[in-house]
C-alpha positions, 0 to 999 in steps of 0.5 A, a space after each residue: 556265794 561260791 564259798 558257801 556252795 564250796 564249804 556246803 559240797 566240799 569242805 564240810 563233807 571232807 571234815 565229816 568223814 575224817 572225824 568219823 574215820 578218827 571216832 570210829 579208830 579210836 572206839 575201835 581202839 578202845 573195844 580191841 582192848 576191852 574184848 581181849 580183858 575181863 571184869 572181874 567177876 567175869 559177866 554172865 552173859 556176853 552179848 555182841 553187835 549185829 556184824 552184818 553175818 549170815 548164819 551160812 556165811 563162812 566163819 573165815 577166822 585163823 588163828 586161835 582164842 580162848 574161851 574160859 567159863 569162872 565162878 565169882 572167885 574167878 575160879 575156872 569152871 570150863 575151857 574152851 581153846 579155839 584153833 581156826 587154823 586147825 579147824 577145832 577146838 577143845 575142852 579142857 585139854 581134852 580131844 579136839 572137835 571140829 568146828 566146821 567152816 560157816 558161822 552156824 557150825 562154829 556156835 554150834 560148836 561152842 554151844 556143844 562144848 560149854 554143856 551144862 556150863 553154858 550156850 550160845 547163840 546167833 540170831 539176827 547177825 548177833 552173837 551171845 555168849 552165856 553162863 548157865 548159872 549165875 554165879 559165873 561169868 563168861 570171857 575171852 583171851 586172844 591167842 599171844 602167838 597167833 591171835 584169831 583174825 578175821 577183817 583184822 579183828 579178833 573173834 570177840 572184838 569182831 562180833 562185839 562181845 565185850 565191846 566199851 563202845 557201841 553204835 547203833 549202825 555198823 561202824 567198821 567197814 573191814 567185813 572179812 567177807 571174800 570174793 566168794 562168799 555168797 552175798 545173800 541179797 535177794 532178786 531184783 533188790 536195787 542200787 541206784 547211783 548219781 553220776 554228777 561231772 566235774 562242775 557238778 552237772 548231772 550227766 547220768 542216774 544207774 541203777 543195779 539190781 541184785 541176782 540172788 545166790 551169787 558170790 560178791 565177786 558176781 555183784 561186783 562184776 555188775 557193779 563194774 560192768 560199764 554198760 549196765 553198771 558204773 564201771 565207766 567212772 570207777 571199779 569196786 574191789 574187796 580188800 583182804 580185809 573185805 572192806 570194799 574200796 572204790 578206784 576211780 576210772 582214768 580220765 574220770 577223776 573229777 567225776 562223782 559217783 553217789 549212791 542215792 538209794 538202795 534197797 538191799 537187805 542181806 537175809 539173816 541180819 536185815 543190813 544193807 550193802 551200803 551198811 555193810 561195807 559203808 558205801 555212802 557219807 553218810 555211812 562214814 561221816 556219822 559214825 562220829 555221832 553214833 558212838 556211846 558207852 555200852 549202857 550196861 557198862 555205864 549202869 554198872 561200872 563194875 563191869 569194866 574190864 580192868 581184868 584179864 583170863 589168866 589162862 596158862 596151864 589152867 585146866 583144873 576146875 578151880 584153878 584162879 584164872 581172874 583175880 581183883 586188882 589185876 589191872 592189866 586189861 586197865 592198862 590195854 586201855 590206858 595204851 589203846 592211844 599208842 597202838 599203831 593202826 591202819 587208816 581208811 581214806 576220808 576226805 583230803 586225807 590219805 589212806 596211812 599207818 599211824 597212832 591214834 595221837 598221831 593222825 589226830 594231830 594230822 587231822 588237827 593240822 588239816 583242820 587248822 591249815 583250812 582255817 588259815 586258808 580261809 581266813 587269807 582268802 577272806 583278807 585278800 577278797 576284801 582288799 581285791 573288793 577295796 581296789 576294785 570300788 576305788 577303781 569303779 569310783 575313779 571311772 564315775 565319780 568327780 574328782 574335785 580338784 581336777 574339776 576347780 582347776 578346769 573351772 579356774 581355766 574356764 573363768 581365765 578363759 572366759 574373762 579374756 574373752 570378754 576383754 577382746 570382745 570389750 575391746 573390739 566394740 570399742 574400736 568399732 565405735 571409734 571408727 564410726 565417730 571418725 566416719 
């Protein structure tokens, strides 16, 4: 019974969450590479994930990427070169436009200078990205010296627009958000959290509400209150990478602290905070059930992005800037495996730089050594369950040879008695003959 409560609340849940961390790195992995490559012809339309954003939110984007508008010959229409770092972009080469510093400001600032060549869109935490016509398609190259970044992502890997794999929920938890953007969550929306101590007894259930219009430093800091809040067991931080990471506090270690509901919704993308920066197992553990092929891509493989923007020197209409046969975005693909990438905390394992090969065979190994530990203890149970009804039989069964040899002592006993009590009446009887 104590193994399968342990596997059940333990072992189970820690293998969960690790696969989900390996599934959710390697589908990144892959859509890193996708979104920096192209079809060829390019799509019409590009359209990407629910990011969790808000229209108002800052873009928080540095670096630079471009984007790039070809016909079906893969000739170039239109080009768009973004500088976060700077603030703006430009047209062909031509003068650079501010882009503003939120989300709205920055798609309107695409939206504008595509023209007639094109739109965009963000609606419900969603990015779209289209050719006006449908002759040309819509694409994207990262910057090769200072790539666009925000959560450690590039800005189409970041909203999903060219994406190989998809989910239906939110899969990467590194949002980019800063301490101080403004969380959006309405008043009174509540979190609540089971605390549960170290042999797993309940010790106490909190809940936090929401106050609308703060910063997320502010609703970490009622988080973290430890009298309204749960910082007595763990504080809550943002990452520079605006993933949120939990520390427990000393002394409570053993203690778990389990967000059990929540009612959250951030305005502008319907997504939770525990959705968003993926508060809870669940959040982590199922991401390995939810990846998939883009069904567009699976409807159609031509849309495979085996191509890439060559965008050098190309701001003349007409200039080649895709071409057939080029398989260069196939070979990001083919490399994906090999890239070195950060790893989160999940389950036994450690938070760790590695390749995709490398922590698989890590989290294989885990795997295998639990296996083997298991199967030892099985083996040492058994023989401990052996020993200890052997030692229960030796206390309350008969042992046969013990019990013939004291009958046989018995029997010598008793005969020699019977001859002496045979033997006394004998004499008794001769004395009174003499009487």
């Amino acid at each position: 019974m104590r193994g399968l409560i342990e596997l059940r609340d333990e072992i189970l849940p820690e293998m969960a969450e690790e696969l989900g961390e390996i599934s959710a790195a390697f589908a990144d992995a892959l859509n890193e590479a996708h979104n920096n490559s192209s079809s060829y012809p390019a799509p019409q339309t590009l359209t990407g994930r629910n990011t969790g954003l808000n229209p108002n939110d800052q873009h928080n984007f540095t670096g630079a990427t471009t984007l790039a508008v070809a016909d079906a010959t893969g000739g170039l229409v239109s080009r768009i070169d973004i500088d976060f770092d700077a603030g703006t972009l430009s047209v062909d080469g031509g003068a650079a436009a501010a882009i503003g510093t939120t989300v709205t400001s920055l798609v309107t600032a695409i939206d504008t200078a595509l023209g007639a060549n094109g739109s965009a869109s963000f609606t419900n935490g969603v990015l779209s990205v289209s050719a006006t016509s449908a002759a040309n398609g819509i694409a994207f190259l990262q910057d090769e010296t200072t790539p666009s970044d925000r959560g450690g992502r590039g800005f189409s890997h970041f909203f999903g627009l060219n994406d190989l794999v998809d989910a239906d929920r939110i899969a990467m938890h590194e949002t980019g958000m800063t301490g101080v953007d403004t969380h959006n969550f309405a008043a009174g929306q509540e979190m609540t959290f089971d605390i549960v101590g170290p042999q797993g007894q309940p010790v106490t259930s909190i809940t936090v509400a929401t106050v609308a219009g703060e910063s997320f430093n502010d609703l970490i800091a009622d988080l973290n209150d430890t009298t309204n809040g749960v910082g007595r067991y763990v504080t809550f931080s943002l990452d520079s990478q605006g993933r949120l990471v939990e520390t427990p506090v000393a002394g409570f270690e053993q203690f778990g602290v389990t967000l059990v509901s929540d009612s959250t919704e951030r305005a502008g993308s319907e997504k939770s905070m525990s959705e968003l920066f993926g508060m809870t197992l669940f959040d982590k553990a199922n991401r390995s059930e939810e990846f998939s092929v883009k069904s567009s891509i699976r409807a159609d493989s031509s849309l495979l992005s085996l191509a890439q923007l060559d965008i050098d020197g190309a701001t003349v209409a007409g200039d080649i800037v895709l071409s057939t046969g080029d398989n260069r975005g196939g070979r990001l693909l083919a490399a994906a495996m090999d890239g070195t990438r950060s790893f989160n905390q999940a389950g036994s394992l450690a938070a760790s730089t590695a390749t995709l090969q490398d922590y698989a065979a890590r989290f294989a190994g885990v795997v295998g050594s639990r296996a083997a530990r298991a199967e030892s203890m099985a083996e040492s149970n058994v023989v401990l369950m052996d020993t200890a009804a052997q030692r229960r039989a030796d206390v309350e069964g008969v042992n046969l040879d013990e019990e013939l040899a004291a009958m046989t002592m018995y029997q010598q006993s008793y005969n020699a008695s019977a001859r002496m009590l045979q033997a006394a009446k004998e004499m008794a009887d001769a004395l009174m003959r003499v009487v």
